[in-house]
C-alpha positions in Angstrom: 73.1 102.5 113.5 73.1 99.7 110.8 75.8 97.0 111.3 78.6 96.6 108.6 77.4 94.0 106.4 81.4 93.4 104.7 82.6 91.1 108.1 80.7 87.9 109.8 79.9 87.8 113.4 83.5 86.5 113.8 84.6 89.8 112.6 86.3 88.1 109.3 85.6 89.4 106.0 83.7 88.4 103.5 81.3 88.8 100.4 78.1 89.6 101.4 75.5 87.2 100.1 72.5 88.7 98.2 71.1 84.8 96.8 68.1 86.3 98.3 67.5 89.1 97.4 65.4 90.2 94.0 67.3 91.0 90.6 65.6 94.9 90.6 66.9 97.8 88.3 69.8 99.6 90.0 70.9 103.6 89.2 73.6 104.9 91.5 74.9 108.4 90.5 78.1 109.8 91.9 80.3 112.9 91.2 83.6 114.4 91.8 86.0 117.4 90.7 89.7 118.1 89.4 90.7 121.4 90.3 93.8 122.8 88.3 95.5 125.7 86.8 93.4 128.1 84.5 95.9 127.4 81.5 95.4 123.5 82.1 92.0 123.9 81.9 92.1 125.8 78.8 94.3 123.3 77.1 91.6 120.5 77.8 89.0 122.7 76.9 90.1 124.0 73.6 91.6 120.1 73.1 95.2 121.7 72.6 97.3 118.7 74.6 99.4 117.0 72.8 98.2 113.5 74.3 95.0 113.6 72.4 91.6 114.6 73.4 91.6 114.3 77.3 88.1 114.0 77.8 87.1 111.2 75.5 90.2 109.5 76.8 89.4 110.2 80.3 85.0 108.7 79.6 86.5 105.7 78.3 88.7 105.2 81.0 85.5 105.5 83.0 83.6 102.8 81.6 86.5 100.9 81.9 86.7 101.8 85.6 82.8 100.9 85.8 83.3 97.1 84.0 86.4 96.2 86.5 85.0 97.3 89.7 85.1 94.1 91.3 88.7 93.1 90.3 90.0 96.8 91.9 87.4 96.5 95.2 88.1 93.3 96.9 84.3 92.3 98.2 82.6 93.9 95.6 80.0 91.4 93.4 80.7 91.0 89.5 78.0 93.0 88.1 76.2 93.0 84.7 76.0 96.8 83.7 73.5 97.8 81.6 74.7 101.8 81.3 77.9 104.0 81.9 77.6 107.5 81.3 80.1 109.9 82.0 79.6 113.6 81.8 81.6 116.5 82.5 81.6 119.8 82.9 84.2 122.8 83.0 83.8 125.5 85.4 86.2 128.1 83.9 85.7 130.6 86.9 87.1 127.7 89.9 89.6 126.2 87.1 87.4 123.0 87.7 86.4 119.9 86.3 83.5 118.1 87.2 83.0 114.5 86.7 79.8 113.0 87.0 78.6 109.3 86.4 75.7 107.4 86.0 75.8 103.4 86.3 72.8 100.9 85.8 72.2 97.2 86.1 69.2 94.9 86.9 71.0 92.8 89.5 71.1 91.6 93.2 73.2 94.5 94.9 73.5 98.1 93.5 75.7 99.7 91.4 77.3 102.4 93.8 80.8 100.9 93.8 80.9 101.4 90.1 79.9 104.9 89.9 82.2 105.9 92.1 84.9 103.8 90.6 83.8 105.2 87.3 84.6 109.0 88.7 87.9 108.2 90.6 89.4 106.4 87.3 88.0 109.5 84.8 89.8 112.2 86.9 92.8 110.2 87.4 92.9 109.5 83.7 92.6 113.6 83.3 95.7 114.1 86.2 97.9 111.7 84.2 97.5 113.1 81.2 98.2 116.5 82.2 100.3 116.5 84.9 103.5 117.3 82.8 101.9 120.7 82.6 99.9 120.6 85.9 101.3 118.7 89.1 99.3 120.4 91.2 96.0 119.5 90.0 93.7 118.2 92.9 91.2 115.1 92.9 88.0 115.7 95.5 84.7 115.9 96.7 84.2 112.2 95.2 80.5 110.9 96.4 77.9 109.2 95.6 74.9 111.5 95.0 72.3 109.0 94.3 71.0 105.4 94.4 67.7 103.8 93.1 66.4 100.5 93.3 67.2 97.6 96.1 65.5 96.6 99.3 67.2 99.5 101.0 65.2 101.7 98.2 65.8 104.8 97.0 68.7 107.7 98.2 69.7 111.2 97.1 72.9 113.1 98.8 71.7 116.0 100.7 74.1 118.6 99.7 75.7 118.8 103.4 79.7 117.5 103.8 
């Protein structure tokens, strides 16, 4: 098993230095879901809230999620992105909401931090927004299901929890 690369051999924290490592092309991909009543789902779908249209608020509350990574994640390194995308889907049948993002740079260290920041922020965007009609709606299965690029090299979830 690897080591964790966020302490020193004293055990303390601290940023991981990647001076030496080559400035590649980065892609990491991650995904998560809200799941919530059929009538809240129906509401975002058909864009009937009152709050506005939750799912362009919720993508730009993504990207904003993406660009801030490293003031919400302590050790995290400032990155220069180079592409947010934010997708989602409706799955009418589970009264879900799938979130999926897909964050690029050409950087030192990868982009997987962002991605999944870029999920977490989108659903929470959609829970605050509805949860005067919906408090039961629940944020999960956040993961990252792909990276590219780096000395590590390339990585694809395998579909197993």
């Amino acid at each position: 098993m690897k080591e964790l690369s966020h302490f020193n051999k004293g055990g303390a924290a601290w940023m991981v230095d990647v001076a030496d490592k080559p400035e590649t092309h980065r892609i990491a991909v991650a995904a998560g879901r809200i799941s919530m009543a059929a009538e809240t789902l129906t509401l975002i779908r058909d864009g009937g809230h009152k709050k506005g249209d939750v799912l362009g608020i919720a993508r730009i509350a993504g990207i904003t999620a993406a660009k801030k990574t490293s003031d919400l994640v302590p050790l995290c390194h400032p990155l220069p992105l180079t592409r947010v995308e934010v997708d989602f889907q409706l799955f009418e049948d589970e009264s879900v909401l799938a979130c999926q993002a897909r964050v690029e740079t050409v950087a030192r260290t990868g982009v997987e931090m962002e991605a999944l920041c870029t999920v977490q922020n989108a659903l929470l965007t959609v829970y605050d927004m509805c949860k005067a009609v919906d408090r039961g709606m629940c944020i999960s299965a956040v993961r990252v299901l792909e990276k590219r690029g780096g000395r590590s090299g390339d990585w694809q979830w395998s579909g197993k929890d």
